[in-house]
N, C-alpha and C positions, 0 to 999 in steps of 0.2 A: 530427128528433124530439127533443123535449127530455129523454124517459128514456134516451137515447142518452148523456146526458151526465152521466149520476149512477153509482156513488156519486158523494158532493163532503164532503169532510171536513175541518172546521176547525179548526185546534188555535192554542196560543200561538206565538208567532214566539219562536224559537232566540235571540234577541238579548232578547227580555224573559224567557224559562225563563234567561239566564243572570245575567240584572241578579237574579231570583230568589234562585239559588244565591251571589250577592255579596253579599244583604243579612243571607240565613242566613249566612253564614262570617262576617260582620263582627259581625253582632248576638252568635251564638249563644258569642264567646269573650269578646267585653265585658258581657253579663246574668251569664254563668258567675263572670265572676270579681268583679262585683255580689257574687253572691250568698256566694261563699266568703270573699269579706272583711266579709261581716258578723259583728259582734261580736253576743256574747251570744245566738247562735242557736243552737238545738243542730243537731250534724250530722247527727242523721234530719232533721230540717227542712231544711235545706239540699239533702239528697238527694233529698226530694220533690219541692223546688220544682225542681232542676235535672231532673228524670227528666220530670215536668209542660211545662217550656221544649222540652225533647228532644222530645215527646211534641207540643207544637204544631207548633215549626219542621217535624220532619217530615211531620206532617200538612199542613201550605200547601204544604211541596214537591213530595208526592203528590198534593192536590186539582189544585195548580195543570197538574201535566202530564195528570191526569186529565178535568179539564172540556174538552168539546169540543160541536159542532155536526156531526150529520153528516144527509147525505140519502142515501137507495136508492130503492128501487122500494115501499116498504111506506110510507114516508113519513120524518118528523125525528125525529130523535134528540136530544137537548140533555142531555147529562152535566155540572151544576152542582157547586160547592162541597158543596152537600147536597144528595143527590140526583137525578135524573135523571126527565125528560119523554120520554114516543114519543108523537107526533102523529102518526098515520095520515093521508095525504093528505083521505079523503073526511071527517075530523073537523075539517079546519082551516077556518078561515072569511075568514079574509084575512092575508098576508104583505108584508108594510111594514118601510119602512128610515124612522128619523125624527131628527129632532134630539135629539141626547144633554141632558137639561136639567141635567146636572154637569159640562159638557162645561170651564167656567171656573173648577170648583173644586177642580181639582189637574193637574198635569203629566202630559201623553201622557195624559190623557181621551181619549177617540176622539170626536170631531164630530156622527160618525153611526154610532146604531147599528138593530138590527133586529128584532122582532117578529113569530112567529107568533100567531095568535090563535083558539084552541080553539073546540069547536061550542058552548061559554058564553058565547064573548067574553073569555074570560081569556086573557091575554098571557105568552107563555113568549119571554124573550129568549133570541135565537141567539148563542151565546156566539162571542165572535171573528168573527162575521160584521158587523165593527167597520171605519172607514176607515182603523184602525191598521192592518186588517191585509189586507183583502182590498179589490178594485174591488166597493164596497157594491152601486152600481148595477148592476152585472153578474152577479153574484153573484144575489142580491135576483130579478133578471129570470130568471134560470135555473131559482131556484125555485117560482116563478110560474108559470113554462109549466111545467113538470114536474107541479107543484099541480092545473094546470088540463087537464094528460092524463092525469092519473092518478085523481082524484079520481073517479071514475067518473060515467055519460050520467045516472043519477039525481043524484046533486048538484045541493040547492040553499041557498040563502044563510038564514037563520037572523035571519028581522025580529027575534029578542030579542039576539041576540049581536048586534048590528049595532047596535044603540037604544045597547046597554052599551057597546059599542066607543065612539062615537059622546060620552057623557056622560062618558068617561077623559078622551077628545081636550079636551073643554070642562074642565075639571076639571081637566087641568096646563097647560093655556091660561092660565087663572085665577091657579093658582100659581106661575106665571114669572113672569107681570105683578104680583101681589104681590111676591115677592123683589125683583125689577128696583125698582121702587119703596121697596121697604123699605131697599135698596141707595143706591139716590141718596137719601135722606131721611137715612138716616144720614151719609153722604158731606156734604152740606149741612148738618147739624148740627157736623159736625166740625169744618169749615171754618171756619164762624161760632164756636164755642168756641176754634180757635186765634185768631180773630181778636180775638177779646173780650182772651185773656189774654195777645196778644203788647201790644197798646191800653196793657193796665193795666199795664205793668211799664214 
């Protein structure tokens, strides 16, 4: 029985809450002393803006141990940056793990990440249920069957959420193949301009 094996609760991995707490320690005494060695600021200014720094870093410390993914018996939980989603099982319409499309546009991106998708078709990403940090496919399969015995014997699939799902899919289909091309066009432009100006000198 797949509700056998819920709760499942995903949080950040211990190794990146501490890279975390190193970029606050490193950032928050070099912006500090930024700001005190400004000339001709007055020291309520000063105070503001460091009490405002104070005020964010601890905020990313707190969202970031805060945002999680979790499943039970009532259905997903998803605790974000701002805010927080409960998708009750019988409201979800489909659970999918996909290719991250930022996945090349910074370090430790995760490959693959995962989406539930509401009784609209609107997509609520599972935070951490990422290839950083859990077995996607396993994971992902766990809450599927769970999804699919819990949801209750009336449950049925949603031809408009499903249309919507459906025209996202086409629609960052679209915009990969844009960037990937806008990508190599510029790449091919460059190229040619080093060649022109290395030619000409």
């Amino acid at each position: 029985m797949s509700a056998e094996l819920l709760p499942r609760d995903y949080r950040i991995r211990s190794q990146q809450m501490t890279a975390v707490y190193v970029a606050v320690g490193v950032g928050l005494p070099g912006i500090a002393l930024s700001v005190l060695n400004l000339d001709d600021v007055p020291g309520s200014v000063k105070l503001a803006v460091m009490a405002a720094v104070l005020v964010l870093f601890g905020w990313l410390v707190w969202a970031s141990r805060r945002c999680a993914t979790s499943a039970d018996l009532k259905g997903i939980r998803v605790r974000r940056f701002t805010g927080s989603r409960r998708l009750a099982w019988e409201d979800i319409q489909e659970i999918r793990a996909v290719r991250n499309p930022s996945a090349g546009m910074g370090q430790n991106q995760p490959g693959l990440i995962s989406y539930a998708y509401d009784g609209e078709g609107r997509r609520v990403q599972l935070m951490y249920v990422d290839d950083n940090h859990v077995d996607v496919a396993r994971e992902v399969a766990v809450m599927r069957a769970a999804w699919e015995e819990l949801r209750g014997p009336g449950w049925a699939p949603n031809p408009q959420a499903h249309a919507r799902m459906e025209r996202q899919e086409v629609r960052e289909g679209r915009m990969l193949k844009a960037a990937f091309w806008g990508c190599g066009i510029f790449f091919v432009l460059f190229v040619i301009a080093m060649i022109v100006m290395v030619a000409s000198t």
